[in-house]
C-alpha positions, -999 to +999 in steps of 0.1 A: +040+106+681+025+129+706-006+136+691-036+106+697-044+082+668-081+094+672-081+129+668-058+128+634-081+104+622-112+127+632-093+155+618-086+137+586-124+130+585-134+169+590-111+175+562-129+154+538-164+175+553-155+208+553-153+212+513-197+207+516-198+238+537-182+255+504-203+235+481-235+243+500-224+281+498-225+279+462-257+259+459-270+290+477-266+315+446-269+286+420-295+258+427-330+264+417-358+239+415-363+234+381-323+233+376-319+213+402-316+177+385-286+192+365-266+191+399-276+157+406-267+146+370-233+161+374-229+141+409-238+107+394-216+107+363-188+114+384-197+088+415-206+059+389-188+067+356-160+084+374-158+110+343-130+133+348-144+171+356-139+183+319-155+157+301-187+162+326-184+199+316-188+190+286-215+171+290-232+197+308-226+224+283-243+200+258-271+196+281-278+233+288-276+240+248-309+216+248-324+231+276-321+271+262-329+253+230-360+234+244-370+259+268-379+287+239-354+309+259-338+315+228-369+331+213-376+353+244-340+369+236-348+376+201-380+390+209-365+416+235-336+421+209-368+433+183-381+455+211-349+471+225-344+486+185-307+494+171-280+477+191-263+509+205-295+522+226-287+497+255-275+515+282-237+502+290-217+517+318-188+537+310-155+520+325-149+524+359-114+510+362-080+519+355-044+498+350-037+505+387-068+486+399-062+457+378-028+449+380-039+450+422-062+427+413-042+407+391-013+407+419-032+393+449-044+364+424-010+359+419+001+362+452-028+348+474-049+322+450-027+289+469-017+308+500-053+314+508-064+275+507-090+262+523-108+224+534-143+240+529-137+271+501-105+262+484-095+290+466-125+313+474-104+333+502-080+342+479-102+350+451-126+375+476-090+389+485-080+395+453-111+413+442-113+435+469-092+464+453-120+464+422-148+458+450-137+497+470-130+510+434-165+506+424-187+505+450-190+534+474-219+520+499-202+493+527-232+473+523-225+471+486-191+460+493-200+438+517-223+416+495-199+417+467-172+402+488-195+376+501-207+364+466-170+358+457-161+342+491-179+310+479-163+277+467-139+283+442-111+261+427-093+258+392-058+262+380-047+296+389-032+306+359-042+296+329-079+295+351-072+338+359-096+341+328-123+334+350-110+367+372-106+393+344-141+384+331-157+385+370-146+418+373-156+430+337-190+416+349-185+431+378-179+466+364-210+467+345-230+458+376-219+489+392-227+511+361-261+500+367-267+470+349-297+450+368-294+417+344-260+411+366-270+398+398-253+372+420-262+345+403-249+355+369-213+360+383-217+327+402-228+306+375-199+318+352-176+313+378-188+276+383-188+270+347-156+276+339-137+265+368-137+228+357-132+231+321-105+256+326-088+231+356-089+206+329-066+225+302-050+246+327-035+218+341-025+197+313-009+229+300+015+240+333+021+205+346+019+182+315+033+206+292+054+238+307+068+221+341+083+188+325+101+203+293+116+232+314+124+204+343+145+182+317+161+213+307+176+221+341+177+187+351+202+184+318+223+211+329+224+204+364+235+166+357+266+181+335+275+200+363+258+233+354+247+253+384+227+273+354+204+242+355+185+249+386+188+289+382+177+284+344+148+266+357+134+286+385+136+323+360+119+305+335+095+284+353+086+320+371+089+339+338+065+314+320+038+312+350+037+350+359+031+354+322+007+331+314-011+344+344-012+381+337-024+375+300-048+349+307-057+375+336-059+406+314-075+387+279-108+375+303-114+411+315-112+426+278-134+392+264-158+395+294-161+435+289-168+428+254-189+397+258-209+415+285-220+447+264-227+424+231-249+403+254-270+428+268-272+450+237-290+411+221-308+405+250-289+373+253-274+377+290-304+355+305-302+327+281-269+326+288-269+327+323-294+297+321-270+280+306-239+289+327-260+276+360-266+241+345-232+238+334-220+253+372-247+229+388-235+200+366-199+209+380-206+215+414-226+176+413-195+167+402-174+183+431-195+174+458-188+136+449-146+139+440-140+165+469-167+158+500-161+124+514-177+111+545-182+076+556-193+047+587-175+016+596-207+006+614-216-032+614-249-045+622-251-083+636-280-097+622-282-133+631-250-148+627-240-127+600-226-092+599-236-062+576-214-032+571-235-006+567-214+012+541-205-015+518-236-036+520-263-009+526-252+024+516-236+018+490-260-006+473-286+015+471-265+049+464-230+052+460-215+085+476-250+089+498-236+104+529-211+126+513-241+140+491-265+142+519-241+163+541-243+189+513-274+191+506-280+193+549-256+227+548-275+238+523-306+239+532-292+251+565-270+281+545-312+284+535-323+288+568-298+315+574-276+298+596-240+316+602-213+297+582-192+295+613-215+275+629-220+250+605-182+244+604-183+238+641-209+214+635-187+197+611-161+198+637-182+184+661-197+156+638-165+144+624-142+145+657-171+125+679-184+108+652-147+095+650-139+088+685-171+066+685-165+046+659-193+056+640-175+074+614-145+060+594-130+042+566-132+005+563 
């Protein structure tokens, strides 16, 4: 009651801004020009179809299997596979890691991946955070930590635990990169991470709240209506036991698949076709977030005559649905481009949103 009408609705519309900042941040390691229609393609199935963020990975993974296929990218592996001879004279880095830095790892997932939340990264603090005790183990230079926690402080959201797959294999990529592996750069981690974010949201959640949260709810809900105080109790030690379970192995199983997939990949000279392909998928994903997650709109009406035009409705949206909320990310992007501090282009948001708010330039209709 206290606080004025104006500034929770300029607030509200900051919120629905800050997730480009996050967006653009990730653009930064993925977009390049020739990949670049992938992310639009992404943002218009999910404006104008309204596909759900699975099926459009899906129809991104399809679409990056015809570009490695089309591009002859294919053939460039199995060209450098001929030239690198037998399969064991790649160079792989021994393991740098023991239990003890990946159950940390695993822990401050755990502990931090909803705690950490975010309007413009999500889960990105809390997966930087929970890297950082595999970050110090293997890098030794504070600039080398540095850039490795920035690369991982970008936008980042799945389900957390069936999704922790995408952790364990991060750090198994990132492991190799310290024992010298140059095809793992910044991009390769970012475009797996994007890739699999969606898909694994998809059957992640379908799996804890569809499948696992119900059936053990009607069990204590049972109980409890008989009386039972082992209803509630039941439910909250096996609601914790199946989550922190499903978490750890899903965890654990992407580090050993990743390590695996990782030295298989460079030994066939595969990693760059396949990196290709993640950043289509990842752009065709992010396209897709940047129209369900960034919203930004005007109430504006223009007199002309005697008849009034809102600008949204009538204008905008005519000639491109989602317009504003897709050119704000594409504006911090090319600002992230021109080096500009993060920080700032929050505060700019801020700005924006609150005046553009009090105004009445900015709203919903």
């Amino acid at each position: 009651n206290v606080v004025p009408a104006g500034l929770v609705e300029g607030l509200a519309m900051v919120g629905g801004m800050l997730p480009a900042v996050g967006i653009g941040m990730l653009l930064s390691y993925l977009a390049k020009g020739k990949l670049l229609p992938f992310y639009f393609l992404g943002f218009l199935l999910a404006i104008y179809l309204e596909l759900p963020t699975l099926v459009i990975a899906l129809l991104g993974a399809i679409a990056a299997a015809l570009h490695v296929q089309y591009t002859g990218l294919l053939d460039a592996a199995s060209v450098h596979e001929q030239a690198s001879g037998l399969p064991g004279e790649t160079a792989i880095g021994a393991r740098r890691l023991g239990r003890t830095d990946l159950l940390g790892s695993w822990f401050r997932w755990l502990t931090f991946s909803h705690s950490s939340y975010n309007y413009e990264r999500l889960q990105g603090l809390g997966f930087a955070h929970a890297m950082a005790p595999v970050i110090t183990r293997l890098y030794e230079k504070q600039e080398d930590i540095a850039a490795a926690l920035r690369r991982h402080l970008v936008f980042f959201n799945t389900e957390p635990n069936f999704g922790a797959v995408i952790h364990g294999v991060a750090v198994a990529m990132e492991e190799e990169r310290a024992c010298g592996s140059q095809e793992i750069n910044d991009e390769a981690i970012n475009s797996i991470k994007s890739s699999l974010m969606g898909p694994l949201a998809g059957v992640g959640d379908s799996l804890t709240q569809g499948l696992i949260t119900p059936i053990l709810l009607s069990l204590g809900i049972g109980l409890a209506q008989q009386g039972y105080l082992a209803g509630p109790v039941l439910y909250v030690l096996l609601e914790s036991s199946v989550i922190i379970g499903l978490s750890y192995f899903s965890w654990m199983q992407g580090y050993r698949w990743g390590r695996v997939a990782v030295e298989r990949l460079l030994r066939a000279g595969l990693l760059h076709p396949l990196m290709e392909a993640a950043t289509v998928v990842g752009l065709t994903v992010v396209g897709a977030l940047t129209a369900t997650t960034v919203s930004l709109s005007t109430i504006l009406r223009i007199s002309v005559g005697p008849q009034v035009v809102n600008l949204q409705a009538d204008v905008l949206d005519r000639v491109l649905k989602g317009m504003l909320p897709l050119g704000l990310t594409l504006l911090v992007w090319w600002a992230l481009s021109r080096k500009k501090s993060p920080l700032t282009i929050i505060a700019a948001v801020f700005v924006v949103g609150l005046v553009g708010t009090w105004v009445g330039v900015l709203g919903w209709g």
